[in-house]
N, CA, C and O atoms as a GROMACS GRO file, in nm:
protein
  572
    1UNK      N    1   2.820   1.202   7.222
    1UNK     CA    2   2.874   1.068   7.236
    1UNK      C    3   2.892   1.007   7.098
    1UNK      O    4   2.805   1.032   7.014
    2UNK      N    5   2.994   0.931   7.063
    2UNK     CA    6   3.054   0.896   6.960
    2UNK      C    7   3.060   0.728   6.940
    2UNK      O    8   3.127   0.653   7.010
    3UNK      N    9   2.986   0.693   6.842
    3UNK     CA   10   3.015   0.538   6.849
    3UNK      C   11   3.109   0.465   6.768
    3UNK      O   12   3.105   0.507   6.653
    4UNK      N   13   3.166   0.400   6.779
    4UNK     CA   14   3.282   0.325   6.697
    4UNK      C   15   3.307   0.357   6.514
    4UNK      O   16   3.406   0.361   6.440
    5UNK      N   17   3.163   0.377   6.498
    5UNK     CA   18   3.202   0.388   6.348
    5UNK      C   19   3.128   0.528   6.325
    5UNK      O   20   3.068   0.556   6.221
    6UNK      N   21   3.144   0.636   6.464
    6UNK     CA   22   3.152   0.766   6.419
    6UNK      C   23   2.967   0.817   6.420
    6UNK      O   24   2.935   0.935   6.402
    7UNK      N   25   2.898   0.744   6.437
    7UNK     CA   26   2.733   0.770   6.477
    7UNK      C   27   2.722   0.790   6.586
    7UNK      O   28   2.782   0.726   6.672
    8UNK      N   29   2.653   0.871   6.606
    8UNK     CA   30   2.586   0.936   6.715
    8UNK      C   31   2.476   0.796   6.795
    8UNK      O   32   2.371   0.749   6.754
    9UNK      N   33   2.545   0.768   6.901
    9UNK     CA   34   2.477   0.689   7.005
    9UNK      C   35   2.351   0.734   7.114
    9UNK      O   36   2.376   0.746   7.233
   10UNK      N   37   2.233   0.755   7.068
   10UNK     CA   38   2.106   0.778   7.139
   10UNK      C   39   2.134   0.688   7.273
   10UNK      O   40   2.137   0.565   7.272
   11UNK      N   41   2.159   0.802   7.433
   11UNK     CA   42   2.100   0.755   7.535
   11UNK      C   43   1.979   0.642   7.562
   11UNK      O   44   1.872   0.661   7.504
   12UNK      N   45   1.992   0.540   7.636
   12UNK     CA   46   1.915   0.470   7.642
   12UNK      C   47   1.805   0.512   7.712
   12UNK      O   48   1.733   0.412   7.704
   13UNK      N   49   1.730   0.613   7.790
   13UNK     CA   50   1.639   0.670   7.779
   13UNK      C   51   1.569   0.726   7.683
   13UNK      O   52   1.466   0.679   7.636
   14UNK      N   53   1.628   0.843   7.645
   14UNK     CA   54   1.585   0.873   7.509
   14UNK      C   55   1.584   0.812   7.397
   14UNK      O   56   1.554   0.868   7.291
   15UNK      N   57   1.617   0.688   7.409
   15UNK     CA   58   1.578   0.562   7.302
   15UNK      C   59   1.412   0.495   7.350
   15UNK      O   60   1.308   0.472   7.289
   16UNK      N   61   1.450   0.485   7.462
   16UNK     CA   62   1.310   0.448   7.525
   16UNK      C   63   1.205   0.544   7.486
   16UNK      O   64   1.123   0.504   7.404
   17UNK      N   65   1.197   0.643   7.523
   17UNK     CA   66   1.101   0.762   7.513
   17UNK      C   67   1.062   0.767   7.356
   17UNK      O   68   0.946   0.801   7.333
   18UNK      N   69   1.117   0.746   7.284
   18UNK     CA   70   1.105   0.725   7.142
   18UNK      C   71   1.004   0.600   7.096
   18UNK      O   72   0.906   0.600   7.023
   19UNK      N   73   1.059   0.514   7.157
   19UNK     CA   74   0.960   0.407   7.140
   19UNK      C   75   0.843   0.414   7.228
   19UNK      O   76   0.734   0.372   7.187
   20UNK      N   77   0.855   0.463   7.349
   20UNK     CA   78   0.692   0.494   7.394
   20UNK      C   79   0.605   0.548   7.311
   20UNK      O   80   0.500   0.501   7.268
   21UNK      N   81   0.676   0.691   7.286
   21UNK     CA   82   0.601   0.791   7.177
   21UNK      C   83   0.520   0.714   7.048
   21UNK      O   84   0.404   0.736   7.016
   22UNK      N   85   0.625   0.608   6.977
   22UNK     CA   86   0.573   0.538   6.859
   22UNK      C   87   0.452   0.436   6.897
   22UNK      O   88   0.348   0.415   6.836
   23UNK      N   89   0.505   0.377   7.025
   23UNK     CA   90   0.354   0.303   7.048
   23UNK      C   91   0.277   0.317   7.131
   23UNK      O   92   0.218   0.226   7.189
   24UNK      N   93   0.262   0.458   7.154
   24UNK     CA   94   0.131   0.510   7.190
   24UNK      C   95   0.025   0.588   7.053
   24UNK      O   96  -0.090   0.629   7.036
   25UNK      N   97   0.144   0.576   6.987
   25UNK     CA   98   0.069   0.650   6.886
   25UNK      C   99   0.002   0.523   6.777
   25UNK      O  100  -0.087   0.561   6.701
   26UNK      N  101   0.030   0.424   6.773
   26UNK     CA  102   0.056   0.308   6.691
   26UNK      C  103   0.108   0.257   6.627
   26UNK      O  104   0.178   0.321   6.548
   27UNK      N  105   0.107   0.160   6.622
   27UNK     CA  106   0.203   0.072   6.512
   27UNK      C  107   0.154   0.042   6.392
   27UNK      O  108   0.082  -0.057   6.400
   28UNK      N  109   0.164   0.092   6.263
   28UNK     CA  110   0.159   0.043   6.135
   28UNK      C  111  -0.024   0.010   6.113
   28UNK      O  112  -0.126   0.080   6.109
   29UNK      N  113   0.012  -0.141   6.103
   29UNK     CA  114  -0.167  -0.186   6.115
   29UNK      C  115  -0.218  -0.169   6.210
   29UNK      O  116  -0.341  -0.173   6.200
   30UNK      N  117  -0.167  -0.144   6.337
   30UNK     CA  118  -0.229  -0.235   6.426
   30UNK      C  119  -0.245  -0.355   6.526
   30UNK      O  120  -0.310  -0.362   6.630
   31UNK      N  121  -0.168  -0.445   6.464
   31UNK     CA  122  -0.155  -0.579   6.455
   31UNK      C  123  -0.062  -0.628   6.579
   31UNK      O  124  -0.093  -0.728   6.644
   32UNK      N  125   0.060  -0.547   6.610
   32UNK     CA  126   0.137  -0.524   6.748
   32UNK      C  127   0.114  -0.414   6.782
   32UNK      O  128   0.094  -0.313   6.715
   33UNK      N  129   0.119  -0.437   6.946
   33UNK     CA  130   0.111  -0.272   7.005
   33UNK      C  131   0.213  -0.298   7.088
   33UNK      O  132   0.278  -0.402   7.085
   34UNK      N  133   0.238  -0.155   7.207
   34UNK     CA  134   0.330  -0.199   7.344
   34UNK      C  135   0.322  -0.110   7.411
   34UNK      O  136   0.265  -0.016   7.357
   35UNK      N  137   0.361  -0.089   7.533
   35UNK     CA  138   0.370   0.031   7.645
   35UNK      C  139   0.409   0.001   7.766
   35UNK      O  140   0.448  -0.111   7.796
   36UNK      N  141   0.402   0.117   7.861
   36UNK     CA  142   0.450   0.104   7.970
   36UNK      C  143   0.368   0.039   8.045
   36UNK      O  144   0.248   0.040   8.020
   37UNK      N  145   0.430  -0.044   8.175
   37UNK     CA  146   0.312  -0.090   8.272
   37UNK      C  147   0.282   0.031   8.345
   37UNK      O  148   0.172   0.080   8.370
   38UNK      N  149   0.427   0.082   8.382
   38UNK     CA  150   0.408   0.150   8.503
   38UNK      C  151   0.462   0.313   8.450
   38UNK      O  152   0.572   0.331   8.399
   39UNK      N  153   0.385   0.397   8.467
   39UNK     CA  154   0.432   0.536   8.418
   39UNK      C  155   0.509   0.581   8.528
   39UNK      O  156   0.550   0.694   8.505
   40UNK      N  157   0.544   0.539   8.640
   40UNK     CA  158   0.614   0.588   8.710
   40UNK      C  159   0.749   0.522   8.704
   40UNK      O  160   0.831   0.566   8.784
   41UNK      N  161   0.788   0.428   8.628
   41UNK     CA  162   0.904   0.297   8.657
   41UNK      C  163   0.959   0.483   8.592
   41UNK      O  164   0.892   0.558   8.522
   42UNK      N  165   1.092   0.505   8.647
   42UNK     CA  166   1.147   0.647   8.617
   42UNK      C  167   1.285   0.543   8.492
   42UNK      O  168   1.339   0.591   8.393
   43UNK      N  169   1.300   0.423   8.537
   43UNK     CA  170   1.367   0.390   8.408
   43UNK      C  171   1.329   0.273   8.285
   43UNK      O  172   1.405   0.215   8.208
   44UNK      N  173   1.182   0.266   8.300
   44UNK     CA  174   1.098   0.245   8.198
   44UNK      C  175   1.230   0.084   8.163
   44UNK      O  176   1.325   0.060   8.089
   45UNK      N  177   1.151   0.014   8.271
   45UNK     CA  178   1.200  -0.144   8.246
   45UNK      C  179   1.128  -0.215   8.198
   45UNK      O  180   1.157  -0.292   8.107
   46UNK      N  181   0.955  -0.195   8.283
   46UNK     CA  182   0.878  -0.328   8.220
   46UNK      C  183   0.787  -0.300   8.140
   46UNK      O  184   0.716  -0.215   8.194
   47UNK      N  185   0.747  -0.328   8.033
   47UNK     CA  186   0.674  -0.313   7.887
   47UNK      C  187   0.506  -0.392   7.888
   47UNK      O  188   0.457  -0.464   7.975
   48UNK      N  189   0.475  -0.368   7.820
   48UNK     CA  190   0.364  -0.499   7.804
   48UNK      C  191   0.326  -0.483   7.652
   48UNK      O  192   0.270  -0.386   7.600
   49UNK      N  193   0.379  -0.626   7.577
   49UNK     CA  194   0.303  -0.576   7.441
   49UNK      C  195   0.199  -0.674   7.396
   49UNK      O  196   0.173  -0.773   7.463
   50UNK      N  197   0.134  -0.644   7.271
   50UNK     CA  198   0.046  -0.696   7.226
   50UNK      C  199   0.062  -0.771   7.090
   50UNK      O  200   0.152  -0.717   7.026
   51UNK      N  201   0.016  -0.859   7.035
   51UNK     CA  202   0.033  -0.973   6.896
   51UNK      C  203  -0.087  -0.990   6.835
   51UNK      O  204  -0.128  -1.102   6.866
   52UNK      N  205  -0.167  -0.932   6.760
   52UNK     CA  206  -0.272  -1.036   6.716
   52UNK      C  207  -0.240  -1.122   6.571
   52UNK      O  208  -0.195  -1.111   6.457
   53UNK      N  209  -0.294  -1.206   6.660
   53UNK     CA  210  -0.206  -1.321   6.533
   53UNK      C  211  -0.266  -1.335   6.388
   53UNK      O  212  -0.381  -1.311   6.352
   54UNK      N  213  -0.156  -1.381   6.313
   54UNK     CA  214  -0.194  -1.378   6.191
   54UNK      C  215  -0.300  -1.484   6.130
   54UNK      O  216  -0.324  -1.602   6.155
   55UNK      N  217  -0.372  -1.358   6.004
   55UNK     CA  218  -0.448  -1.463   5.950
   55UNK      C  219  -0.395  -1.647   5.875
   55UNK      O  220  -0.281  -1.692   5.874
   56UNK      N  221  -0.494  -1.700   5.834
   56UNK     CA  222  -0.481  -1.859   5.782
   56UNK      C  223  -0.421  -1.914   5.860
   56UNK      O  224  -0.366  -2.011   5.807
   57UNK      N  225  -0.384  -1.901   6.037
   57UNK     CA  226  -0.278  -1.977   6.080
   57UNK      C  227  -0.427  -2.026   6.216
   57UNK      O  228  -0.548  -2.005   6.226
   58UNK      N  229  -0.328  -2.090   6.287
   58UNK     CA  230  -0.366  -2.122   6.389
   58UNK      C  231  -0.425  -2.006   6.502
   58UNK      O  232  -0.522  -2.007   6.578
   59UNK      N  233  -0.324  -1.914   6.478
   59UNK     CA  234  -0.306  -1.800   6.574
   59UNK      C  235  -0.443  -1.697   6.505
   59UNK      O  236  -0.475  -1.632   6.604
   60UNK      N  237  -0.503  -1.668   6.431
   60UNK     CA  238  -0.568  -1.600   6.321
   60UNK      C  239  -0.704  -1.546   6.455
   60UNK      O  240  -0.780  -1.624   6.511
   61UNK      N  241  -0.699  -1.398   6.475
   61UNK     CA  242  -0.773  -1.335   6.547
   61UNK      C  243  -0.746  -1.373   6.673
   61UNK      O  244  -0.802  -1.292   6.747
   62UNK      N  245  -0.672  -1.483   6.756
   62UNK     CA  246  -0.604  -1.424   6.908
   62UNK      C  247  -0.558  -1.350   6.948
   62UNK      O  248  -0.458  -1.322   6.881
   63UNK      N  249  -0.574  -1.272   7.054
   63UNK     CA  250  -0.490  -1.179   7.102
   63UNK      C  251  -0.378  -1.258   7.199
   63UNK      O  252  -0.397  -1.358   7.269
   64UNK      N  253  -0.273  -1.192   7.182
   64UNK     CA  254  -0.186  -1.265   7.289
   64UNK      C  255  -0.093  -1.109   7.370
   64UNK      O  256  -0.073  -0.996   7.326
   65UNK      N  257  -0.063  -1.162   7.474
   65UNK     CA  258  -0.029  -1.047   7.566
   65UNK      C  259   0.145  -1.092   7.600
   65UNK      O  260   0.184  -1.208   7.615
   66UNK      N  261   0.222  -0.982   7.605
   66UNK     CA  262   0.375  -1.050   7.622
   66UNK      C  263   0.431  -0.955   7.718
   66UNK      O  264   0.378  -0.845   7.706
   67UNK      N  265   0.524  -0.960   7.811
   67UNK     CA  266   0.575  -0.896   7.905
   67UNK      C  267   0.731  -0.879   7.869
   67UNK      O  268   0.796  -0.982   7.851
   68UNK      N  269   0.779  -0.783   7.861
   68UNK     CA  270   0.898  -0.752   7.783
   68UNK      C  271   0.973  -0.638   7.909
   68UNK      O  272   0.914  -0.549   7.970
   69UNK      N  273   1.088  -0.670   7.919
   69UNK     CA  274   1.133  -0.658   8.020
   69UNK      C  275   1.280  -0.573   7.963
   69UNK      O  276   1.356  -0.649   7.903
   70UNK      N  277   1.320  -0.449   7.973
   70UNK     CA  278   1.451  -0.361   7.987
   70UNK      C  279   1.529  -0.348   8.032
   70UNK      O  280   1.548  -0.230   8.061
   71UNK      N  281   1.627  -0.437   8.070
   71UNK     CA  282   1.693  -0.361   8.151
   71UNK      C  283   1.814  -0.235   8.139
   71UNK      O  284   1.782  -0.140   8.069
   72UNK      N  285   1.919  -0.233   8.190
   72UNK     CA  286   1.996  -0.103   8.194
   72UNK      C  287   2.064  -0.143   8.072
   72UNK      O  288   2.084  -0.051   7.993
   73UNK      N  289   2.107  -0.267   8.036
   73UNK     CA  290   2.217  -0.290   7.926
   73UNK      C  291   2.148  -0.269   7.811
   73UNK      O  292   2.213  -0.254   7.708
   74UNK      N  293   1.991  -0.264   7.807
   74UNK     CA  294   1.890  -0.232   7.647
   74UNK      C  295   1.973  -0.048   7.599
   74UNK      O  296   2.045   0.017   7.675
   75UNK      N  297   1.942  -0.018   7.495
   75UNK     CA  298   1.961  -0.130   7.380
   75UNK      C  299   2.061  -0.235   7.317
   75UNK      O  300   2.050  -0.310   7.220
   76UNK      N  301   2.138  -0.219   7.386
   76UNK     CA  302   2.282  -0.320   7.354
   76UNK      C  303   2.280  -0.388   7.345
   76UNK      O  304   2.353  -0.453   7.270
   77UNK      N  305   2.133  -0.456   7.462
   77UNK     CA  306   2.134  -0.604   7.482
   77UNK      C  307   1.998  -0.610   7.461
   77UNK      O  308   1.920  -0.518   7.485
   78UNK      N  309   1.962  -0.753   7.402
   78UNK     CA  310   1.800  -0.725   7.353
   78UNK      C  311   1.687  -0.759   7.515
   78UNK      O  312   1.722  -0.828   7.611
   79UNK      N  313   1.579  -0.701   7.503
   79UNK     CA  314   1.483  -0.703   7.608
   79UNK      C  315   1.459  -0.822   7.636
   79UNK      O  316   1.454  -0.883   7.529
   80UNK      N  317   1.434  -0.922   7.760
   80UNK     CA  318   1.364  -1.013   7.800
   80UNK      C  319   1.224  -1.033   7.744
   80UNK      O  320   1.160  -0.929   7.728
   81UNK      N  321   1.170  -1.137   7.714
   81UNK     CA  322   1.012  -1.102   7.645
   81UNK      C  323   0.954  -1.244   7.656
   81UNK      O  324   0.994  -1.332   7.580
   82UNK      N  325   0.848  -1.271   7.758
   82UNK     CA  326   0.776  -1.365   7.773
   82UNK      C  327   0.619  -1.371   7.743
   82UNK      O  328   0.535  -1.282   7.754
   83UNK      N  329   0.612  -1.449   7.719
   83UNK     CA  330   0.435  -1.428   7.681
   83UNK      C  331   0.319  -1.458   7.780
   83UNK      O  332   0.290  -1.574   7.809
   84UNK      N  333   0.263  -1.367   7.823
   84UNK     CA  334   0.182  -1.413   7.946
   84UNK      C  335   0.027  -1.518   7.896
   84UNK      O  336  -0.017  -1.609   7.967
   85UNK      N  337  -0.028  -1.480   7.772
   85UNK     CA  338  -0.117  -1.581   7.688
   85UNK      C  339   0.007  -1.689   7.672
   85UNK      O  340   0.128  -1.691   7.647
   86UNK      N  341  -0.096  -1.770   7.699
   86UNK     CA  342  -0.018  -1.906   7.646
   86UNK      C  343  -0.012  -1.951   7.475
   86UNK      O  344  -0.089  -1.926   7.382
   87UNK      N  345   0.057  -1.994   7.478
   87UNK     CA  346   0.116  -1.998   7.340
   87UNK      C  347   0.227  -2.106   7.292
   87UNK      O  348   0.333  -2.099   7.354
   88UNK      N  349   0.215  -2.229   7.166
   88UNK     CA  350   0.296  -2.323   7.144
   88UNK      C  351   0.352  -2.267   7.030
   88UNK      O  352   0.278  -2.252   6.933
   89UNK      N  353   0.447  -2.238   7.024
   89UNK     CA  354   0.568  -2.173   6.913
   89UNK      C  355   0.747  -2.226   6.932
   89UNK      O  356   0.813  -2.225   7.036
   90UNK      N  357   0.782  -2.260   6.824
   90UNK     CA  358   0.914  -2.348   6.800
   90UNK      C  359   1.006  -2.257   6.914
   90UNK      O  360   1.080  -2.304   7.000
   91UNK      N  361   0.982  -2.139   6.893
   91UNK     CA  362   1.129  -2.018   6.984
   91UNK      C  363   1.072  -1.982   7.146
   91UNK      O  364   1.136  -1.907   7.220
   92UNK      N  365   0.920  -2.060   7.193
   92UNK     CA  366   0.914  -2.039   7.344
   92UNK      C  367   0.892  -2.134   7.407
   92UNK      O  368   0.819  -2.231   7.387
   93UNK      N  369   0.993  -2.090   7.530
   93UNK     CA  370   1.020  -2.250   7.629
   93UNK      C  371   0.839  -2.269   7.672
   93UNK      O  372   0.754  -2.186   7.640
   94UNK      N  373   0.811  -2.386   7.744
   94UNK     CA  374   0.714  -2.413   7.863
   94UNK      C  375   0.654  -2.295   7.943
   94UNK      O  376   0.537  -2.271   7.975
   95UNK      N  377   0.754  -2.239   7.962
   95UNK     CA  378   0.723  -2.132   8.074
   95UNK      C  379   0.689  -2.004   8.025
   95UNK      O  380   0.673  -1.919   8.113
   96UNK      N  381   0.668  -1.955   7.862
   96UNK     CA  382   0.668  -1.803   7.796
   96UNK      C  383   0.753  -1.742   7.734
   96UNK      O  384   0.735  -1.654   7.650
   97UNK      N  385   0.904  -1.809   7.792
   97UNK     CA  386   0.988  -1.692   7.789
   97UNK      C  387   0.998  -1.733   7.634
   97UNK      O  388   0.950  -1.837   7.588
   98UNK      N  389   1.079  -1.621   7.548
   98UNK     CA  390   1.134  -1.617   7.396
   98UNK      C  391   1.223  -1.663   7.395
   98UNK      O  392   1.295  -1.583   7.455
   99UNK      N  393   1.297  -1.764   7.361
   99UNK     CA  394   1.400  -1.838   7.371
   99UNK      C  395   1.509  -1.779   7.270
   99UNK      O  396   1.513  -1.820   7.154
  100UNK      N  397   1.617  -1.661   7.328
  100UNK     CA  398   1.704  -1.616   7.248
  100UNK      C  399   1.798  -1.695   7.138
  100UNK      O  400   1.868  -1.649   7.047
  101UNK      N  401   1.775  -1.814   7.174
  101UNK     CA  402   1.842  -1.925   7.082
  101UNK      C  403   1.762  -1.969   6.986
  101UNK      O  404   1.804  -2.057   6.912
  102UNK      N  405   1.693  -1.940   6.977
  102UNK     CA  406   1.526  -2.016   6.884
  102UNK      C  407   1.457  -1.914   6.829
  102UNK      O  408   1.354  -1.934   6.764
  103UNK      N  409   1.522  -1.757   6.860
  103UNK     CA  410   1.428  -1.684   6.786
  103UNK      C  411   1.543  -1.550   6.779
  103UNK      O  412   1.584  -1.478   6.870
  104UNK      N  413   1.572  -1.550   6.640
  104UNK     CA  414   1.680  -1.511   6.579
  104UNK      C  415   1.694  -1.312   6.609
  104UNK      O  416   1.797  -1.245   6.619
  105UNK      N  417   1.570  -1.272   6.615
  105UNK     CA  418   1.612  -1.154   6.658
  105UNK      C  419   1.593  -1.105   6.809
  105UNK      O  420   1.553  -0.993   6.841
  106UNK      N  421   1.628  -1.207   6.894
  106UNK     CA  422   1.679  -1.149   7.049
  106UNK      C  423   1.839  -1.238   7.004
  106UNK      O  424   1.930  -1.156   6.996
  107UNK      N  425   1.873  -1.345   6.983
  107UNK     CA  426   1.973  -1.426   6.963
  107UNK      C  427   2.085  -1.324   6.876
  107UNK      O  428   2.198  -1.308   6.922
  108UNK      N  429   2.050  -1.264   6.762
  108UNK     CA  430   2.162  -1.147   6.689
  108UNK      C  431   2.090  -0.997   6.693
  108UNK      O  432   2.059  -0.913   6.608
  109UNK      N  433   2.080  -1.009   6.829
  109UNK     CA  434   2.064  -0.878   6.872
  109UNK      C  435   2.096  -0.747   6.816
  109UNK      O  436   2.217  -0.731   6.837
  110UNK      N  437   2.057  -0.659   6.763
  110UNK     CA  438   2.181  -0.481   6.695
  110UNK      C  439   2.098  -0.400   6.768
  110UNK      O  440   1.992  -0.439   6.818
  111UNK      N  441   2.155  -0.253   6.779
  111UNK     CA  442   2.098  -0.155   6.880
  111UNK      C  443   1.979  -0.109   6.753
  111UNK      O  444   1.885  -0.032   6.774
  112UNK      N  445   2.003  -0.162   6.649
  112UNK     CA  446   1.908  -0.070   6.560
  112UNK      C  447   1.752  -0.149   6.588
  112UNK      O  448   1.646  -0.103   6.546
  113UNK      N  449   1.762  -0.244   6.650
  113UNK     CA  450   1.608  -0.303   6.686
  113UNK      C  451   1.560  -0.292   6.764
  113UNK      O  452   1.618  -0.292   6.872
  114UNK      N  453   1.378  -0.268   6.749
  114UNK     CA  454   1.302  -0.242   6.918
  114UNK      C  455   1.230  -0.298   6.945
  114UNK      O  456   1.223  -0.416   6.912
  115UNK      N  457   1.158  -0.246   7.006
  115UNK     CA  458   1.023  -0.337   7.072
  115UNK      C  459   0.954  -0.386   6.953
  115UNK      O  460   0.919  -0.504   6.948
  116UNK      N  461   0.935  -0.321   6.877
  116UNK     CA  462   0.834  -0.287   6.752
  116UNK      C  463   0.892  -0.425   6.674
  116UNK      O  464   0.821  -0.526   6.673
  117UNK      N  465   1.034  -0.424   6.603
  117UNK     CA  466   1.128  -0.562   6.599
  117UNK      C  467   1.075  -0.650   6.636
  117UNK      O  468   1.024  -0.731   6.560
  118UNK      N  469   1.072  -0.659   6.764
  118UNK     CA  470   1.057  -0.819   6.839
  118UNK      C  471   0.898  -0.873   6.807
  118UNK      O  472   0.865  -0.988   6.781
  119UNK      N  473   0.802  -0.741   6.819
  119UNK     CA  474   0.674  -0.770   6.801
  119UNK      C  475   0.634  -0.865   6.725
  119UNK      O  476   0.578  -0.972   6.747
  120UNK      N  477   0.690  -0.778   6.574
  120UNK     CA  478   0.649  -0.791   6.442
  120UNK      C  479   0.704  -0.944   6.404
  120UNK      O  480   0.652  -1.038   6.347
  121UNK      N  481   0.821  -0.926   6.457
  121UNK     CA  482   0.916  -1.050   6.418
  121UNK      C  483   0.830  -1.182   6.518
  121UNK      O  484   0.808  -1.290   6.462
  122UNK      N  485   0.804  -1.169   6.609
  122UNK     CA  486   0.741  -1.277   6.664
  122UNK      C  487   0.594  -1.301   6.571
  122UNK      O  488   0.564  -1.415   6.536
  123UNK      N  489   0.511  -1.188   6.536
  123UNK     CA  490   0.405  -1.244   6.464
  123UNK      C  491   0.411  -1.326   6.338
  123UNK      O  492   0.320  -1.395   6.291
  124UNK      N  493   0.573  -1.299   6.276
  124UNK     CA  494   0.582  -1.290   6.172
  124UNK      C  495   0.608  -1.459   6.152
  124UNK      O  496   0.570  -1.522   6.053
  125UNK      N  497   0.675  -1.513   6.260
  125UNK     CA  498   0.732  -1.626   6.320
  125UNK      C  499   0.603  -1.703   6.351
  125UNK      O  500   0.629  -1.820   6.322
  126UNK      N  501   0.502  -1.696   6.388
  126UNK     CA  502   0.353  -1.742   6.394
  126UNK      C  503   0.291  -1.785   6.289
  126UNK      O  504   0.194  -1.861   6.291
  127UNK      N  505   0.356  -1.730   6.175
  127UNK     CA  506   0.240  -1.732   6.061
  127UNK      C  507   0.391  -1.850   5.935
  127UNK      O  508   0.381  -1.869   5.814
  128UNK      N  509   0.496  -1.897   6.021
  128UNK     CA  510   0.585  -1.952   5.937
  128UNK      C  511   0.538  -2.163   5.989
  128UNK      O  512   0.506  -2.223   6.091
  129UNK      N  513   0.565  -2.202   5.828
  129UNK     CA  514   0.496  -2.343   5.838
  129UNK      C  515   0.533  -2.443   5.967
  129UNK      O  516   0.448  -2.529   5.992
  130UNK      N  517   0.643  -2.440   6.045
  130UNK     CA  518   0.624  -2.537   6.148
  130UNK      C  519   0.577  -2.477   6.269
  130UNK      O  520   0.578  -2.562   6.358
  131UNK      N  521   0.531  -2.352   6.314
  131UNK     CA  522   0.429  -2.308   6.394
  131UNK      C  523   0.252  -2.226   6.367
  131UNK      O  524   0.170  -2.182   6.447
  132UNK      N  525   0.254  -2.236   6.212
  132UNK     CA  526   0.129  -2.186   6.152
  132UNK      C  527   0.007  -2.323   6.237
  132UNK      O  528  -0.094  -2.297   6.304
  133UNK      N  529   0.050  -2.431   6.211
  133UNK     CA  530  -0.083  -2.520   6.235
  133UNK      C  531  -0.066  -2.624   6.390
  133UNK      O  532  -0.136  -2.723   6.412
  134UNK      N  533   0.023  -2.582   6.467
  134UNK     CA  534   0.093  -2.630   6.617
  134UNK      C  535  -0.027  -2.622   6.694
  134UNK      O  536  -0.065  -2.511   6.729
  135UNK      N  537  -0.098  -2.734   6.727
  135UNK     CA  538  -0.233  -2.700   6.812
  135UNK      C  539  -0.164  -2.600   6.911
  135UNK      O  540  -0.053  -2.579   6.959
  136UNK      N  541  -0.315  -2.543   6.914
  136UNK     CA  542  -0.269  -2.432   7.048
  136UNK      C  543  -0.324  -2.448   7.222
  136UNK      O  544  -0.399  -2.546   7.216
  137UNK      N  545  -0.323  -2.414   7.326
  137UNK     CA  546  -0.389  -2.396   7.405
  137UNK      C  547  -0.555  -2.351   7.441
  137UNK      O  548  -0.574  -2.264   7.356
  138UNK      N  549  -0.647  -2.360   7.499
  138UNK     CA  550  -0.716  -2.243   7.490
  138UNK      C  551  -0.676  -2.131   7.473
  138UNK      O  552  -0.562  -2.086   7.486
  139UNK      N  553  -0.795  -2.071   7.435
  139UNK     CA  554  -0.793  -1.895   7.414
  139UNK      C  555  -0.800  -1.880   7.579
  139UNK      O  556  -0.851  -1.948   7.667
  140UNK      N  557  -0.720  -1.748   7.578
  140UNK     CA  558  -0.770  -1.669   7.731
  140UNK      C  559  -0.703  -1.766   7.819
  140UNK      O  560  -0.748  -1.775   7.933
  141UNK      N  561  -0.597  -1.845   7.785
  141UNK     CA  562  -0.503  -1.932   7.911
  141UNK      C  563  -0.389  -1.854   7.915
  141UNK      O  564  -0.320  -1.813   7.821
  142UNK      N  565  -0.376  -1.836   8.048
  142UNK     CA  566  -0.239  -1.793   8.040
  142UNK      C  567  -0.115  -1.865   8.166
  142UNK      O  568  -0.135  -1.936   8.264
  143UNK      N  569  -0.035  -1.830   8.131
  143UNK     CA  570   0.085  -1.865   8.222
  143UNK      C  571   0.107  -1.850   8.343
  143UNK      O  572   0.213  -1.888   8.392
   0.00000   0.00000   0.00000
């Protein structure tokens, strides 16, 4: 399969399977993780990842839990991703979800980004000055 500017376009399974592989094995520090809920979903839709938030901030040693969602149009189209810990951050509505308008990498989506992307980029977004000191919820509340 041939993509517009002549690269080889990875099946969206075997894009998936790739990223299972990477985060089962781990991520970098540590710091984000992700995986399957269900080892049987045969087209590996719903995710569950992990954030621990960054130091000097508000977030500094929470764990927060996020539900990230695939569907058939991934990678083309970026994953659904809500946070089941509760959590006050500029890019998520009331309700969890990541607000593709408010948080720049589901909003300019490219096939070259993954789970791992969204993770990092959301922690990274935690630890920036108008959500570093945003009172938070309890610990251990969730949605």
């Amino acid at each position: 399969m041939q993509g517009v500017t002549g690269n080889v376009v990875v099946p969206r399974n075997f894009r998936l399977l790739e990223e299972l592989e990477k985060g089962e094995k781990g991520i970098g520090d540590g710091t984000v993780s992700y995986g399957m809920d269900n080892s049987d979903d045969m087209l590996m839709r719903s995710w569950t990842g992990t954030i621990i938030g960054p130091p000097n901030t508000v977030h500094d040693g929470r764990i927060y839990t996020l539900k990230i969602y695939c569907d058939e149009s991934y990678p083309d189209r970026p994953p659904q991703v809500r946070f089941q810990s509760r959590v006050q951050m500029s890019c998520v509505a009331p309700n969890g979800v990541v607000d593709p308008r408010a948080f720049q990498v589901l909003g300019r989506w490219t096939r070259q980004y993954t789970m791992e992307t969204v993770l990092t980029e959301l922690r990274r977004e935690m630890a920036q000055p108008h959500n570093r000191k945003l009172p938070q919820p309890p610990e251990g509340a969730n949605y």
